[in-house]
C-alpha positions as a printed NumPy array, in Angstrom:
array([[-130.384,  216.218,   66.91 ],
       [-128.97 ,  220.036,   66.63 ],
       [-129.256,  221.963,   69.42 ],
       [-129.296,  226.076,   68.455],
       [-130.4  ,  228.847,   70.114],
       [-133.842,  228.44 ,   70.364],
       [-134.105,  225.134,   71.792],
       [-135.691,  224.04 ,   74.857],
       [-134.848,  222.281,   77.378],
       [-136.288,  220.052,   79.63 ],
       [-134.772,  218.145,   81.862],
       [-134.626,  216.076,   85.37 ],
       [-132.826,  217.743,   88.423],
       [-131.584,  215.35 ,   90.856],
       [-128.706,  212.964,   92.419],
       [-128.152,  210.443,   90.596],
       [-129.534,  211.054,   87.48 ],
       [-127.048,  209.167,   85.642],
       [-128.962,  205.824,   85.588],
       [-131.826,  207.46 ,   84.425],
       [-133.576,  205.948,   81.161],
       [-135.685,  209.455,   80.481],
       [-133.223,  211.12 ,   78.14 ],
       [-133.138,  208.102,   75.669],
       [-136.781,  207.686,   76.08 ],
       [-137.752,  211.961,   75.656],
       [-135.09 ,  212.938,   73.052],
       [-136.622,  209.703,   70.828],
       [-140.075,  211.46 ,   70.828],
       [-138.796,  214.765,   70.607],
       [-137.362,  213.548,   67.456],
       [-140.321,  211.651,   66.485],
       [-142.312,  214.423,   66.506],
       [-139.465,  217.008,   64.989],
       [-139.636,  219.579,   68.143],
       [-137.091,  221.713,   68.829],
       [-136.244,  220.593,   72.43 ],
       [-133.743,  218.741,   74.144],
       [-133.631,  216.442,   77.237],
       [-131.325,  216.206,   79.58 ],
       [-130.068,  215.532,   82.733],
       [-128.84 ,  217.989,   85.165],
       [-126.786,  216.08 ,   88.1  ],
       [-127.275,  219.064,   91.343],
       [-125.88 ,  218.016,   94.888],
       [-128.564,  218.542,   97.65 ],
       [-126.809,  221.556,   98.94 ],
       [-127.293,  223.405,   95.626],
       [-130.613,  222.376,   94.804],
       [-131.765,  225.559,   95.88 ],
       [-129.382,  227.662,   93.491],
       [-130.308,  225.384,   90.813],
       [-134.278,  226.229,   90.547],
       [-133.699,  229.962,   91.12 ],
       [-131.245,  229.922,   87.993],
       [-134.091,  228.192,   86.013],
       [-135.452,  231.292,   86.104],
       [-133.119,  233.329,   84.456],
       [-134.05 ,  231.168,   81.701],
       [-136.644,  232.733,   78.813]])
C-alpha cells in the first residue's frame, strides 16, 4: 500500500486501540478493492478527545 497525497483516511479514535483487529481487517479490503484509503488507528487520551474531533475538521 502507498500512501500519497490524496489518500483517505479512516480510522478508529480511542484508548486502547492497539489490540484492535480493524486495521488488518479494512486495509485488506481497501486493497482488495484498489481504493485509495488507508486505515488506521489513532490512540487519543480521554482528556484530548475533544481536540482530536475538532482537528478532524481541518481535514478536506
Amino acid at each position: 500500500m502507498t500512501v500519497v497525497g490524496t489518500t483517505k483516511i479512516l480510522g478508529i479514535i480511542g484508548n486502547p486501540v492497539s489490540h484492535s483487529l480493524s486495521p488488518r481487517m479494512h486495509n485488506a479490503a481497501i486493497a482488495y478493492l484498489k481504493l485509495d484509503y488507508v486505515y488506521v488507528l489513532f490512540f487519543v487520551e480521554i482528556t484530548g478527545f475533544a481536540n482530536a474531533v475538532k482537528g478532524l475538521g481541518a481535514i478536506a
